[in-house]
C-alpha angles and dihedrals in degrees: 000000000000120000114252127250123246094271095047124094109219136222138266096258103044104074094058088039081053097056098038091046083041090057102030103034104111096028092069102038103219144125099263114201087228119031121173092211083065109025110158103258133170112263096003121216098218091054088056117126109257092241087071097037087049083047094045083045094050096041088053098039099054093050090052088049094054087038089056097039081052085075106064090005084109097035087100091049099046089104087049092059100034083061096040096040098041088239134168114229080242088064089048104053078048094064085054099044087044093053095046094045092061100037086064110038094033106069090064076079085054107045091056091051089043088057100050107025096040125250099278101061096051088047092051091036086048093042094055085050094052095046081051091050091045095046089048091052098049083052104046128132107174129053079226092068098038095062086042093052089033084067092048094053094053093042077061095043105047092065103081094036087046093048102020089095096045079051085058091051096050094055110026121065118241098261094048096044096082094060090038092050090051093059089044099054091055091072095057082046092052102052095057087045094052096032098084095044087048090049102038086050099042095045087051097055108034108006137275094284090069094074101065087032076064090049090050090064101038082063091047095054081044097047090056092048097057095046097046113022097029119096115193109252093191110117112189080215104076097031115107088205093066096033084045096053084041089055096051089041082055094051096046104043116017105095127182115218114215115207090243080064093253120145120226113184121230096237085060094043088046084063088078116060091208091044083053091047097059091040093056078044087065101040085069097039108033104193116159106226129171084238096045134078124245117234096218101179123013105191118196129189085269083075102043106110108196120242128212084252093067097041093047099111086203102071092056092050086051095053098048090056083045086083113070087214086063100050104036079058097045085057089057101041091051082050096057095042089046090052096047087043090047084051101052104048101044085042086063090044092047084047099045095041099026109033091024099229123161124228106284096047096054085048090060094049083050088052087067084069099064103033087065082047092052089041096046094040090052099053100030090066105050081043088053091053091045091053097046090044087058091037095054096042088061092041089067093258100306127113138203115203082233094073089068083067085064094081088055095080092071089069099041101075087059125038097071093055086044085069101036089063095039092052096050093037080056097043094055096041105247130196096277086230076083099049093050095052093047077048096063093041085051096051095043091050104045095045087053087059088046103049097050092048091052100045087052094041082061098044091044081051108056119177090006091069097124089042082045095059092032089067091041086061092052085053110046085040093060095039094050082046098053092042091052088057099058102033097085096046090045097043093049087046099041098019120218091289087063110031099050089045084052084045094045084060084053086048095053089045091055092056086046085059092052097053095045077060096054103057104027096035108089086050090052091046089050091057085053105052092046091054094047093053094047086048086046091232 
């Protein structure tokens, strides 16, 4: 039974059959009559000519690449600040934590809003903040203000890099996401590669404001792109947000009138697939027998009136770390960007005290990093999709998200050695030709874990996949904060040499947790499934 388009009204079945297909559809492998990942909508995304999903994949890839360069892009000018500002060293780590902080835990606010307004209103809506947060910035006088106006600018920025992936998915079928989702994440890799080099080189030239007046007008170039070349990619029809509060309007208000006068409620006659047969019968002939029920009220998605229970961004964070596969894999994911965070940030301090290098040449060794992640993002998805194409193929056409884990295994023979190497070359003060070339391997590695993980965090969550990223943010955000906090105490305790072979054990433990996914996961996904659909969640 085909889903029904925006004007339609739907029948009484659909909405349950939309729930159950939303949460086991790729358990189970089948054809579902009605599957939320392709439920018939009007102008849909997916049949859109490549030239507007290449622009859709361009406009939101360059946002997330200026959103992600606004974290470091002022690391080369903090001395700068601290002189201009009258700062302590203790402000400005402030005006980084408080970034971070934000960036990670924010986007949970936009997810929501992404899920019931549509993507393009919380782009525009996220864009205008972060041009706020930017201007503010370029302007300021006090530290005080600066940490205030640093937080603004990540609650803006946060947005695109929180719901870019769910606009993938709106748009990119599921064989074809793992590839899309590679090029995309090239541009977020970028932007912390470059950042440093923007900042160092602008601050030198015209002064450490520059660099956020730069960013100003990167937002401004952004802003008009989303509000004149961006077209929404958010269909009611496959949110579980708008089919959950239909199903509840359903429950609560489709009555059945019996000719004895008796009331049965929907939810009851839903219970029996032929009773639900006749009804959905009626519904399209509506012809009033002594032996037939009477359809009183249909309500479509055009009557659903959103609660604060279904804009509350908390109760789908919660569910998604409901499920034991979701949360086994955010762990992972938090471990690899920690660890790229942590990287990043003690490499610029071993070449700055130990090889004596100034801002834009440090920028330029960071640049080897991501260059490995473009390079790595790039090529692991198109290898992902490869790999699920061939897995699901053998599997008789059906596929299970965890297959996408498969690709993974590639990376992990490496990466741990990759940073062995990289913490003892920078122990014993090799030539940095070395260290830029570890760089690259590293970056290469660790972006091929991530992009699998995240691409199967989004295909074991359909129909959550904005709520999905948003917690991974969260994640990833706490755990790079914590990790920054402890980089500098444990690298002037341990040394490089160390803490990156302590790193390198983490490492080996987050590849552990992915392959405890792989194989326990769609068992795990089944439990909850079933428990959600018992709980009616």
């Amino acid at each position: 039974m085909a889903s029904p388009t925006v004007p339609d009204a739907p029948s009484v079945p659909e909405p349950t059959t939309l729930r159950q297909d939303a949460d086991v559809e790729s358990s189970v492998g089948t054809t579902s009559s009605t599957d939320i990942e392709h439920a018939a909508v009007s102008d849909d995304p997916r049949q859109w000519s490549y030239a507007r999903k290449t622009t859709t994949l361009c406009i939101v890839s360059l946002a997330t690449m200026v959103s992600a360069s606004a974290s470091n892009i002022q690391n080369p000018s903090n001395s700068l600040i601290e002189a201009n500002l009258n700062a302590t060293s203790s402000q400005i780590s402030w005006t980084l934590a408080a970034f971070l902080i934000i960036q990670g835990n924010f986007p949970l606010i936009w997810s929501a809003a992404s899920e019931i307004k549509g993507r393009k209103p919380v782009y525009l809506m996220a864009s205008a903040l972060f041009m706020v947060g930017s201007a503010a910035l370029a302007l300021c006088q006090t530290i005080d203000v600066m940490i205030g106006m640093r937080a603004v600018q990540a609650a803006g920025s946060c947005a695109v890099m929180a719901i870019s992936a769910a606009t993938l998915a709106d748009i990119y079928d599921t064989h074809e996401r793992g590839t899309m989702m590679g090029v995309f994440f090239a541009a977020p890799l970028l932007g912390p590669a470059i950042g440093p080099i923007l900042g160092g080189s602008l601050s030198q030239a015209f002064g450490w404001r520059a660099s956020f007046y730069f960013l100003l007008i990167c937002e401004v170039v952004i802003f008009m792109s989303f509000l004149i070349l961006f077209k929404d990619t958010y269909r009611r029809e496959r949110s579980l947000t708008y089919c959950s509060a239909l199903q509840r309007l359903i429950t609560s208000k489709e009555l059945i009138q019996s000719p004895n006068g008796s009331i049965i409620d929907g939810h009851e006659s839903g219970k029996d697939q032929t009773q639900t047969e006749d009804v959905e019968k009626q519904l399209q002939t509506p012809t009033v027998t002594d032996n037939t029920s009477v359809i009183t009220s249909t309500p479509g998605l055009d009557d659903v009136k959103l609660s604060i229970r279904d804009i509350n961004p908390f109760p789908p964070y919660f569910r998604i770390l409901s499920r034991k596969n979701n949360v086994v894999i955010l762990i992972a994911n938090g471990l690899v960007f920690g660890f790229t965070y942590c990287l990043s940030y003690t490499c610029s301090r071993t070449l700055a005290n130990t090889y004596g290098y100034k801002a834009f040449p440090i920028g330029l060794v960071l640049l080897c990093l991501g260059i490995g992640s473009i390079f790595g993002s790039v090529l692991s998805g198109r290898w992902s999709d490869r790999v699920l194409a061939k897995m699901t193929e053998a599997n008789g056409g059906k596929w299970e998200a965890e297959m996408r884990l498969e690709s993974s295994k590639l990376a992990m023979l490496w990466l741990p050695p990759f940073v062995v190497g990289y913490a003892w070359v920078c122990e014993k003060h090799v030539n940095v030709a070395v260290i830029c070339i570890l760089l690259v391997l590293i970056g290469f590695s660790s972006i091929w874990m991530y992009t699998s993980t995240l691409a199967y965090l989004v295909d074991a969550n359909p129909g959550r996949s904005c709520p999905a990223v948003a917690t991974n943010s969260s994640f990833r955000g706490s755990i790079a904060f914590v990790s920054v906090l402890v980089a500098v105490p444990l690298q002037d305790a341990l040394g490089d040499g160390g803490l990156y072979t302590a790193w390198a054990g983490v490492l080996v433990g987050m590849e552990l947790l992915v392959l405890l996914v792989l194989h326990k996961g769609e068992s795990w996904r089944r439990e909850s499934e079933e428990r959600e659909l018992k709980s009616g969640n």
